[in-house]
N, C-alpha and C positions, 0 to 999 in steps of 0.2 A: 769453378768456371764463372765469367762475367758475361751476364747476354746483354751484349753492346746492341742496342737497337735505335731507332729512328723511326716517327712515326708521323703521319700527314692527312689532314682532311683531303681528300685528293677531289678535283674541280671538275674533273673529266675521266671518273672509273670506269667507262665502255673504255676507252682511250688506253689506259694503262690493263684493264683484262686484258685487251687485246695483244698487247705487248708483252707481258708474264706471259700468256697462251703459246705465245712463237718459244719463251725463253723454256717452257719445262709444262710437262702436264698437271692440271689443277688435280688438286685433292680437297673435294666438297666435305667438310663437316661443318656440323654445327656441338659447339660448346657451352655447357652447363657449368656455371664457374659460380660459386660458393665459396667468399670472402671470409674469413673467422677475426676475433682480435679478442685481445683478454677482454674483462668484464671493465677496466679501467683503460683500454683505451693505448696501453702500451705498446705494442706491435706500430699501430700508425704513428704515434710518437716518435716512433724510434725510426719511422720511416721501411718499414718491414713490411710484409705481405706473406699471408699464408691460405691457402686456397687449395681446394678441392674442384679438380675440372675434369668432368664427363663429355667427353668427344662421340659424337655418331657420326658415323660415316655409312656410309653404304653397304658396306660390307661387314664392318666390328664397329664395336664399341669398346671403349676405352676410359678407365678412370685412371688418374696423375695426382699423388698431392704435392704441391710446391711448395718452401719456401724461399721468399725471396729477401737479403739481406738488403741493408740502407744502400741509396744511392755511392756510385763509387765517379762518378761523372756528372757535375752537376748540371749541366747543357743540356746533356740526354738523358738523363736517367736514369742511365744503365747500374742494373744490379747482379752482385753474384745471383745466381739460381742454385737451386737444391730440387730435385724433382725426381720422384719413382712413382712407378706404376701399383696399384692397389687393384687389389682383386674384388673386394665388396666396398661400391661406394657409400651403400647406407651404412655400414660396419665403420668407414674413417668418419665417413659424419659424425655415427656414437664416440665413437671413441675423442674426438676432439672436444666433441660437448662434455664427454665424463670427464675432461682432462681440466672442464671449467672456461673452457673457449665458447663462446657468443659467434651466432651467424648475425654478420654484418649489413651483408649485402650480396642478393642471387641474380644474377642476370644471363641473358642469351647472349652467344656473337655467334652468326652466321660468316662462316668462314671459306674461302678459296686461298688453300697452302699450293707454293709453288717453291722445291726446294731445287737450286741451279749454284754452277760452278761460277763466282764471278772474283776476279782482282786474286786468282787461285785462294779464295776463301767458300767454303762452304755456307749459302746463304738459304734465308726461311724468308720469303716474303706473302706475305696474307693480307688480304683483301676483304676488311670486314666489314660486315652491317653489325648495328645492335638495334633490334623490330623499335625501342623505348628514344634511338636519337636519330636524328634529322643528320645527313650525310653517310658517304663512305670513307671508309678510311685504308690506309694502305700502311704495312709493320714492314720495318726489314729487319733481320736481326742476324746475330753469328755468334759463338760460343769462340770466345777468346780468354786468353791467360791474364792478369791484370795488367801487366806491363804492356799490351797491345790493346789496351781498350781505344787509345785515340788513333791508332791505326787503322783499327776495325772502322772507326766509326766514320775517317773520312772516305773508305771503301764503301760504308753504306751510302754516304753522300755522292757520290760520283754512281749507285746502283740507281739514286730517287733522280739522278741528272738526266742519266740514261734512257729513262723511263718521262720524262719530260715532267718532275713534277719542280715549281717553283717553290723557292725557298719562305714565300706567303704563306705557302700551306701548307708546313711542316706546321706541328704544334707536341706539345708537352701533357694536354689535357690525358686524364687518364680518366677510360670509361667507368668505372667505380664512382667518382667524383661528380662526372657528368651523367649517370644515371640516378645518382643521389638526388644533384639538384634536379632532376628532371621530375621524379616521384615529388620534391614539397613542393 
């Protein structure tokens, strides 16, 4: 599957909480996401992503390891995804370091998921802080086949219309990147 997403520094997030809030009820976690890549660099090369994300929520916790294949949309970004649930997150951390994988890069995103019926596609939109950068940010995203990725995606663009965000604020930054340059 391809997770067609869209992603925006958004200008006014009371504005759009408030709006996700009317659309579907928030689901508060916060994510512990741990970046791996060989010892040479080949995963980013290839435009790949592999990662181990620790979710809390209120009630469970939850680890996922991902990964995620090259760009299939150069605009968006969007890549296949591969993602299961893992039962001891220190156990996939070892096992990917024995495997001779490097931790990259660790960082927080404070999260409000709101998942809702829109354009009859099933949508994930999250409202994220990271404590390390300056702004909110807002994700929509949907699991589609590859031959609907650009369908998917102008349904996401008509979710960010809906939700009043302009097309200024949409961006490509990815927080791995912008937490890197934040750390040097």
């Amino acid at each position: 599957m391809i997770e067609a997403e869209l992603k925006a520094r958004v200008l006014s997030p009371d504005t759009v909480t408030r709006q996700l809030d009317e659309r579907a009820t928030a689901r508060v976690e916060v994510y512990q996401d741990t970046y791996y890549d060989r010892p040479d660099g080949s995963l980013e090369k290839a435009d790949q992503e592999l990662r181990v994300r620790t979710v809390r929520g209120t009630e469970s916790t939850r680890t996922v390891l991902t990964f995620k294949g090259a760009a299939v949309d150069e605009d968006s970004g969007s890549k296949p995804e591969y993602e299961t649930s893992v039962e001891d997150a220190d156990a996939a951390h070892a096992i990917l370091c024995g495997l001779g994988h490097i931790k990259v890069i660790e960082f927080e995103k404070r999260c409000r998921n709101y998942e809702f019926e829109a354009f009859g596609r099933r949508m994930l939109a999250t409202v994220v802080r990271v404590p390390e950068l300056d702004g909110t940010f807002l994700e929509v995203e949907t699991l589609v086949d590859e031959g609907d990725v650009a369908a998917a995606l102008d349904d996401i663009r008509a979710v960010f219309t809906d939700l009043g965000i302009e097309p200024e604020e949409m961006t490509r930054e990815t927080y791995t990147g912008a937490v890197a340059a934040r750390r040097r």
